[in-house]
C-alpha positions as CSV (number, residue, x, y, z in Angstrom):
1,X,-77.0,87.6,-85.5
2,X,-74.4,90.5,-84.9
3,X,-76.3,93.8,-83.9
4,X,-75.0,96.8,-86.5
5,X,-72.5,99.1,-85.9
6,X,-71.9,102.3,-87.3
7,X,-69.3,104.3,-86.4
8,X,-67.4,107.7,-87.4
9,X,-64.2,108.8,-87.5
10,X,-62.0,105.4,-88.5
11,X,-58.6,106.5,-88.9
12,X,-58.1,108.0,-85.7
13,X,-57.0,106.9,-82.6
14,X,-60.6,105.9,-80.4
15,X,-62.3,104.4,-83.7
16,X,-59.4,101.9,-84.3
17,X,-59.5,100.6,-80.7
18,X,-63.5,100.4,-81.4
19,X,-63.3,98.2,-84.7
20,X,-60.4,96.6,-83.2
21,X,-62.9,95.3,-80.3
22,X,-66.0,94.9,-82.0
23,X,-65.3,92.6,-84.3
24,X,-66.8,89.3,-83.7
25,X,-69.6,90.6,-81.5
26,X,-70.8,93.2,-83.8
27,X,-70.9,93.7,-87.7
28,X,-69.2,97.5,-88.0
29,X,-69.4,99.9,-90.5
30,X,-66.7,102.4,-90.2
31,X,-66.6,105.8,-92.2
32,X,-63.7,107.6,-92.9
33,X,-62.5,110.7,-94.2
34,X,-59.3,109.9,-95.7
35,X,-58.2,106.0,-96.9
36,X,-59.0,103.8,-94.3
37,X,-55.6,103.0,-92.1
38,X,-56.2,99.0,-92.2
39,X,-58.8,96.9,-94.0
40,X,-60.2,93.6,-93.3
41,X,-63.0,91.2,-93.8
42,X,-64.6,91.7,-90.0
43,X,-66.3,95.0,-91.1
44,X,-66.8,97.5,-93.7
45,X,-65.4,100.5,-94.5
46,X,-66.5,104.0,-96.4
47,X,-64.3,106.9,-97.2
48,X,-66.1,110.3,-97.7
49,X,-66.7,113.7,-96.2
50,X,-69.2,113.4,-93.2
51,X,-70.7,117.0,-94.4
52,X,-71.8,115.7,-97.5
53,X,-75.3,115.4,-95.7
54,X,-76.5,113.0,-99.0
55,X,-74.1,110.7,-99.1
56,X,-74.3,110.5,-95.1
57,X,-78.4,109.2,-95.3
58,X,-76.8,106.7,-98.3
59,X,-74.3,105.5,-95.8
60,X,-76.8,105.3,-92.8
61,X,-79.5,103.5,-94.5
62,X,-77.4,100.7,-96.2
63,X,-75.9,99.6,-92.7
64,X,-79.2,99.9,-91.0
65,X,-77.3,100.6,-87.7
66,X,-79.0,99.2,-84.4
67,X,-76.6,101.9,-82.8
68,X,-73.7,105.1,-83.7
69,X,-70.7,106.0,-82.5
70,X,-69.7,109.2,-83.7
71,X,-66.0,109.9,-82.4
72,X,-65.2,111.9,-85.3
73,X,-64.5,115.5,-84.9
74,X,-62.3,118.8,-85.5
75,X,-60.1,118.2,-82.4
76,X,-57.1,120.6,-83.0
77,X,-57.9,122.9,-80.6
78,X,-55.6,125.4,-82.0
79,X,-57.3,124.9,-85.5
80,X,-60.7,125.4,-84.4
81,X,-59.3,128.4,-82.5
82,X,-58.2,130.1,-86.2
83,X,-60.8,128.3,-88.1
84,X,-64.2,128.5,-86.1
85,X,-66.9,128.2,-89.4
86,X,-65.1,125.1,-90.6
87,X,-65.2,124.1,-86.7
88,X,-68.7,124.4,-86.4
89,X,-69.5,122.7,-89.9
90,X,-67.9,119.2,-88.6
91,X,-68.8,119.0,-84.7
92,X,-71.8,120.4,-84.6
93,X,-73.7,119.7,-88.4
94,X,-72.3,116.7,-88.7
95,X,-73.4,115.7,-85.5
96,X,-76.9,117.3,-86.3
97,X,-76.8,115.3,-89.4
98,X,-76.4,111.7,-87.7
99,X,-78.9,112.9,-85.1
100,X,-82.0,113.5,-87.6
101,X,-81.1,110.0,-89.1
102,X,-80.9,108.7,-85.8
103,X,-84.1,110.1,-84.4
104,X,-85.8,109.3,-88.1
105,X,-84.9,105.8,-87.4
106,X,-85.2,105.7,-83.8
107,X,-81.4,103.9,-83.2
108,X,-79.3,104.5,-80.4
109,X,-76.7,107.3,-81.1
110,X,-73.3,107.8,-78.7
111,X,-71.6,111.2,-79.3
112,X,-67.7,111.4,-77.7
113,X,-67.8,114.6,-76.4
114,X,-65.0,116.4,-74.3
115,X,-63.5,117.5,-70.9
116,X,-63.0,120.8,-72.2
117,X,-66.3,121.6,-71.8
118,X,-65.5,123.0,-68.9
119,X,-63.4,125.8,-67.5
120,X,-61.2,124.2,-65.4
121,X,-61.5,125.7,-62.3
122,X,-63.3,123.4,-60.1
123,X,-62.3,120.4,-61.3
124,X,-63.7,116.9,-60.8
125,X,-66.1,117.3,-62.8
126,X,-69.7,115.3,-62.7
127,X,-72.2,114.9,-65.0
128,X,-74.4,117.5,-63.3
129,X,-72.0,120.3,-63.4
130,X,-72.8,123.2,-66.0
131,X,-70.4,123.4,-69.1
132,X,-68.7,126.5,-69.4
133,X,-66.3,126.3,-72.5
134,X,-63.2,128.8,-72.9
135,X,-62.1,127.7,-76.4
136,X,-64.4,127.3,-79.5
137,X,-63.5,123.8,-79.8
138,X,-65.4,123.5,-76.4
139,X,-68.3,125.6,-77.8
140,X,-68.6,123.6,-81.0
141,X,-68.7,119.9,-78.9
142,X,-71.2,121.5,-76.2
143,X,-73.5,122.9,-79.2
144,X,-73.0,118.7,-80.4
145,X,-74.0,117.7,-77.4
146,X,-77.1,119.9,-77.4
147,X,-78.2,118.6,-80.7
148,X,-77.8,115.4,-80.3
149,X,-79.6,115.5,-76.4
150,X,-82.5,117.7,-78.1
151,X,-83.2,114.9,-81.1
152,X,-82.1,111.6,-80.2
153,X,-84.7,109.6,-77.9
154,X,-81.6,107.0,-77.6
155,X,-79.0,109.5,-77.3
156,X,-76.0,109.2,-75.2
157,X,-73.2,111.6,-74.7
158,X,-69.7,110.6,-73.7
159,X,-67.4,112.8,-72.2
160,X,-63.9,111.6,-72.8
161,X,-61.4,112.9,-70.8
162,X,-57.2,112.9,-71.7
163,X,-57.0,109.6,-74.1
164,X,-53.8,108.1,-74.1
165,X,-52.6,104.9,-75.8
166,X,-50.6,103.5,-78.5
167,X,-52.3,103.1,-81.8
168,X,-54.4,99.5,-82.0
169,X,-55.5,99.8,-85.7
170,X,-53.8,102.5,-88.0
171,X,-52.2,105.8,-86.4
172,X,-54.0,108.1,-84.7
173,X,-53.2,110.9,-82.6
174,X,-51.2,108.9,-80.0
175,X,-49.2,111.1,-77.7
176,X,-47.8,108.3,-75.5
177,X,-46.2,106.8,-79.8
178,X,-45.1,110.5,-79.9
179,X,-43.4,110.5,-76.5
180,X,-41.9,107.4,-77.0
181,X,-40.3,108.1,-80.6
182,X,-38.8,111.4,-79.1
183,X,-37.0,109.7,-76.0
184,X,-35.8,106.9,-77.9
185,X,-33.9,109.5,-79.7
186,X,-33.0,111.2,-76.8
187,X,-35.0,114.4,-77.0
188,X,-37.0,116.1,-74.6
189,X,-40.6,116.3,-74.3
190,X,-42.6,119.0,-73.2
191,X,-45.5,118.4,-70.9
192,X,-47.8,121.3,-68.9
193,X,-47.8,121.3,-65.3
194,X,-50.9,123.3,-65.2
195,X,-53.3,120.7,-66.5
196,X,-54.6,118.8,-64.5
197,X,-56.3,115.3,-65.8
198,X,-58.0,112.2,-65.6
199,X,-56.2,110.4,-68.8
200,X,-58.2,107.4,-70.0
201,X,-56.8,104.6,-71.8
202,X,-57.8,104.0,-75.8
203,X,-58.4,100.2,-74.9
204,X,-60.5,100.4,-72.5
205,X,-62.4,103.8,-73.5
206,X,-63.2,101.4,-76.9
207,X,-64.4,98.8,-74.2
208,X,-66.8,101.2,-72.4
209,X,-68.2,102.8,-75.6
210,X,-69.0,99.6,-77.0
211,X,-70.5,98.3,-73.3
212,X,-72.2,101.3,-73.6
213,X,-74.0,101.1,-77.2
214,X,-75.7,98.4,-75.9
215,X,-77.0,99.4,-73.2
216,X,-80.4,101.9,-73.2
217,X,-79.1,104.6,-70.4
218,X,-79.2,107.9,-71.9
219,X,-78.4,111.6,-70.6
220,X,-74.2,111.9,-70.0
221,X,-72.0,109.5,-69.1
222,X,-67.9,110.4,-68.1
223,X,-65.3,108.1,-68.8
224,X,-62.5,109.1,-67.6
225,X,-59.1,106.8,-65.8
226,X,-59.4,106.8,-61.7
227,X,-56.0,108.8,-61.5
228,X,-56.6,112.9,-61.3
229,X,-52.8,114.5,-62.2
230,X,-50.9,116.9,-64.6
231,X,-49.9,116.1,-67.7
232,X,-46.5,116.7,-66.5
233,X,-46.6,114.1,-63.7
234,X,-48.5,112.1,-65.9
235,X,-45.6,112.1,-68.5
236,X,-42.5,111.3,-66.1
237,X,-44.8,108.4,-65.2
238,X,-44.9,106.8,-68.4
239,X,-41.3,107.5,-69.1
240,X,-39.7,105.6,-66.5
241,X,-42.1,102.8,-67.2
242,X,-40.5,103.2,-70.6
243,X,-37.1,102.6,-68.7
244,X,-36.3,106.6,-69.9
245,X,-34.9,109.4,-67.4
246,X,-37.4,111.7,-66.6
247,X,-34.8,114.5,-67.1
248,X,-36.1,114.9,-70.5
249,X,-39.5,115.5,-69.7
250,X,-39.7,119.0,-69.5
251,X,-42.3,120.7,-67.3
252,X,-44.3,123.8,-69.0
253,X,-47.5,126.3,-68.6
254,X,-49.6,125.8,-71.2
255,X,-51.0,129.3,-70.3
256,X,-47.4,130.9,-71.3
257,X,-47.4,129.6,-74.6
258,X,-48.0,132.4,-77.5
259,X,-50.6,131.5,-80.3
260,X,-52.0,128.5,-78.4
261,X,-55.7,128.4,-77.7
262,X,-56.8,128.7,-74.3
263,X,-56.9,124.9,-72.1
264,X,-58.9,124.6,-69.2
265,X,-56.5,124.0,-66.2
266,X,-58.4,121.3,-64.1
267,X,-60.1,119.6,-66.5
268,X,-60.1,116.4,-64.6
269,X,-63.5,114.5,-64.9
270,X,-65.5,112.5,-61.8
271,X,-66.1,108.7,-63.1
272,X,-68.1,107.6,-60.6
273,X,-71.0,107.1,-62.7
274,X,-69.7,105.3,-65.4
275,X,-68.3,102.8,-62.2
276,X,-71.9,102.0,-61.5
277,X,-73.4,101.7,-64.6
278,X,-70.6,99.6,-66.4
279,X,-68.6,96.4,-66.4
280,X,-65.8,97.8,-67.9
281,X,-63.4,98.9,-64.8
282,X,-62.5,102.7,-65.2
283,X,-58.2,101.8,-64.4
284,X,-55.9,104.1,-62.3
285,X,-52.5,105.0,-64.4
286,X,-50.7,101.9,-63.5
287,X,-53.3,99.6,-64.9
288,X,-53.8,101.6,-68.1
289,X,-50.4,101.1,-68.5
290,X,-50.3,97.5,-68.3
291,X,-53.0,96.7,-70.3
292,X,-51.5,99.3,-73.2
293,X,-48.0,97.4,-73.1
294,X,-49.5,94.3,-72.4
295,X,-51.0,94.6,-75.7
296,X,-48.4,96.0,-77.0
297,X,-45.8,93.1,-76.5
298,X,-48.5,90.7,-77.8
299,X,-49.0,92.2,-81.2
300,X,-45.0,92.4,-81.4
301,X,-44.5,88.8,-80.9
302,X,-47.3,88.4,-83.1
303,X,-46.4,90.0,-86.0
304,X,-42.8,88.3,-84.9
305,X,-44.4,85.2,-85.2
306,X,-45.9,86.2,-88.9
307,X,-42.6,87.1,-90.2
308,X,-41.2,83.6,-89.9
């Protein structure tokens, strides 16, 4: 029998590669905040407002989880920035929220946490190094962290560093789809040379999460790509595997920018312990990239195939 799934924030971009994943091998219940993007028979779907605490403990006890995902958040950092209460009332009480349940019921409980939990100036980050956020985004995801670490026997935190990807199920906040639709029309994209990263690929970020909510380690756990570079670099990369010029990505300092929020600069995230402790194979750029178009040409010919 499949175990039970549950799992927040379907709709965006790491829940859909999730679902997409676990169907077959476990029996998922996704929530969502706004109608969910794609329904099917492999798993069930909700649609409501994680703060409504009641409806949550409805929810929770009907799937009888054997473990939680919680990828949903407030993860504009420029929002959270302007808007800190509303900030606070999704990443950390709805996090506090699942956690009592979670403890209540002793099940396993994975929150997807952030790289911007730290400054940015060392870089390289490991599991062992002290947070030290410079945005509230970052303050709201560390106070998650320290709920979920301070009730959950099971618990599990997952920092996620830069996720890039083309949507699997739904939309999502895809910045690769972004990128893509803007060179095709021959305009430029803008991409900071200041921030540096360790981007991680949706697929197999969904592949590690769900490795990992079967597993019983606990603590914090990175996942992160094996390639450290900036976003800019990062970018031209992609666009000439794209077949585009690289004359239309446009280098920037994210630190120059009016209005924005601040970023951490090195940001870039040490994997070497999610390397020993999973299957799943933490890829360099190139692979990522092969396994995102690799899909992506199969579920073109695919839905090809459908339409004849």
């Amino acid at each position: 029998m499949s175990k039970r799934l549950l799992l927040t924030g379907y709709g965006g971009f790491v829940a859909g590669s999730i679902v997409w994943q676990a169907r077959g091998d476990w029996d998922v219940h996704a929530l969502s905040l706004t109608e969910p993007p794609s329904r099917s028979d492999g798993f069930t779907s909700y649609q409501f407002d994680l703060r409504d605490a009641e409806q949550l403990r409805k929810v929770f006890d009907a799937a009888r989880p054997d473990a939680v995902i919680h990828t949903a958040a407030l993860a504009d950092i420029d929002y959270c920035e302007r808007h800190p209460e509303e900030a606070v009332e999704i990443n950390v009480g709805v996090t506090a929220s699942l956690a009592t349940l979670c403890r209540d019921a002793d099940t396993r409980m994975i929150l997807c946490s952030t790289d911007s939990v730290f400054d940015g100036v060392k870089g390289r980050y490991t599991e062992e190094d002290a947070p030290n956020p410079i945005n509230t985004y970052a303050e709201t995801k560390i106070r998650a962290e320290q709920s979920l670490l301070g009730a959950v026997n099971k618990g599990l935190v997952t920092r996620l560093s830069l996720v890039m990807g083309l949507p699997v199920l739904g939309a999502g906040n895809s910045f690769l789809a972004k990128m893509q639709n803007a060179l095709e029309a021959s305009r430029e994209v803008l991409f900071p040379e200041n921030e540096i990263r360790t981007p991680v690929d949706v697929l197999t970020l969904g592949r590690a999460l769900l490795e990992l909510a079967a597993m019983d380690c606990t603590g914090i756990v990175h996942l992160a790509g094996s390639t450290r570079l900036n976003r800019y670099e990062m970018a031209c990369r992609i666009a000439e595997r794209l077949g585009f010029s690289t004359d239309l990505v446009v280098p920037t300092d994210s630190n120059a920018m009016a209005g924005r929020a601040k970023r951490p600069n090195d940001a870039s995230l040490d994997n070497s312990k999610a390397r020993s402790l999973l299957k799943t194979p933490m890829c360099n750029l190139d692979e990522a990239l092969d396994l995102i178009f690799q899909l992506k040409e199969e579920q073109d010919h695919g839905n090809s195939r459908n339409q004849t």
